[in-house]
C-alpha positions as CSV (number, residue, x, y, z in Angstrom):
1,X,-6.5,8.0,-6.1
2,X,-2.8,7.7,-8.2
3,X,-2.4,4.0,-8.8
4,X,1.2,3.4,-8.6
5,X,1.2,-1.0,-9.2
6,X,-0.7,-3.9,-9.4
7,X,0.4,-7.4,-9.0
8,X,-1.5,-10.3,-9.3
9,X,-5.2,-8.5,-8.9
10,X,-4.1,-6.6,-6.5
11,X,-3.8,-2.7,-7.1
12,X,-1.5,-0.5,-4.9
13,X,-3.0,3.2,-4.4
14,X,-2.8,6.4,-2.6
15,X,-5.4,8.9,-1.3
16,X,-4.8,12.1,-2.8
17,X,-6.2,13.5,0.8
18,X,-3.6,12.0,2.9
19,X,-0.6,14.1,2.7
20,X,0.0,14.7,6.3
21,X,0.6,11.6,7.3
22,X,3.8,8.9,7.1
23,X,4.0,7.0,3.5
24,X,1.9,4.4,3.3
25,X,0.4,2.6,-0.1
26,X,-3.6,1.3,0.2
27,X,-4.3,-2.2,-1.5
28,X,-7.1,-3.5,-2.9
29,X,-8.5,-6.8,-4.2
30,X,-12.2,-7.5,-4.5
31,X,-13.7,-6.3,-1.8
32,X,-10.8,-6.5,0.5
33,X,-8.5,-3.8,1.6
34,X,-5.7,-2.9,3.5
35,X,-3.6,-0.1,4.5
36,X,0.3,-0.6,4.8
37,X,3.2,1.5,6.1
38,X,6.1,2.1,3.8
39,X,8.9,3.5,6.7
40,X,9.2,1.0,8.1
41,X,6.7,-2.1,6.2
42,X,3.9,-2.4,8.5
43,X,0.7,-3.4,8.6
44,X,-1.9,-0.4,9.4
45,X,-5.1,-1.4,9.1
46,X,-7.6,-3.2,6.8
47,X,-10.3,-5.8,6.3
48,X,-11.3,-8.9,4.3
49,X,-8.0,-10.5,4.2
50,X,-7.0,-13.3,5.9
51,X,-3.7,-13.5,7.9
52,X,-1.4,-15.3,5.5
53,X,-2.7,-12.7,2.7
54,X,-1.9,-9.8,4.8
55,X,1.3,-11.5,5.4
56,X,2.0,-12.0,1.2
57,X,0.7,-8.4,0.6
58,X,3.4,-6.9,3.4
59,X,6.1,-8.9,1.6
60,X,5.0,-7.4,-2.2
61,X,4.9,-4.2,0.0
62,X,8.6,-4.6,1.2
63,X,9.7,-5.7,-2.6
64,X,8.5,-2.6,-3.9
65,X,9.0,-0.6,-1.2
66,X,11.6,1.9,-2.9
67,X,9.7,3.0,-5.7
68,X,6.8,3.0,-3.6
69,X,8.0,5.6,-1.6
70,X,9.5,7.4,-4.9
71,X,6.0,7.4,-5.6
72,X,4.9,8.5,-2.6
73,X,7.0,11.6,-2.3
74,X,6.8,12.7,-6.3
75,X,2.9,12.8,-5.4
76,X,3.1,14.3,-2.0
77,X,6.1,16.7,-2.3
């Protein structure tokens, strides 16, 4: 599980087992967690965080979205 950022607590991963499907970034904070899109930002799935966070993390999401996915394909291929 690469971590490619963290921001304010929160720690933006990947699953090394998930190659086959579309970049996306996991984040973490406590015992929250949430899955997000990268092409185009979207929310996926996740639990523990309220609406407006889920709404803050898909805007650090968008930010960062370009190196994400730079990330995303160095790991993946």
């Amino acid at each position: 599980m690469p971590t490619v950022l963290r921001i304010n607590g929160f720690r933006f991963y990947f699953y090394s087992h998930e190659p086959n499907e579309p970049p996306h970034v996991h984040v973490d904070k406590g015992e929250s967690t949430l899955k997000a899109w990268l092409e185009p930002v979207a929310y996926a799935k996740g639990s523990g965080f309220r609406p407006h966070e889920i709404n803050a993390i898909l805007a650090m999401v968008a930010v960062h979205r370009v190196p994400l996915l730079e990330a995303w394909h160095e790991y993946f291929g």
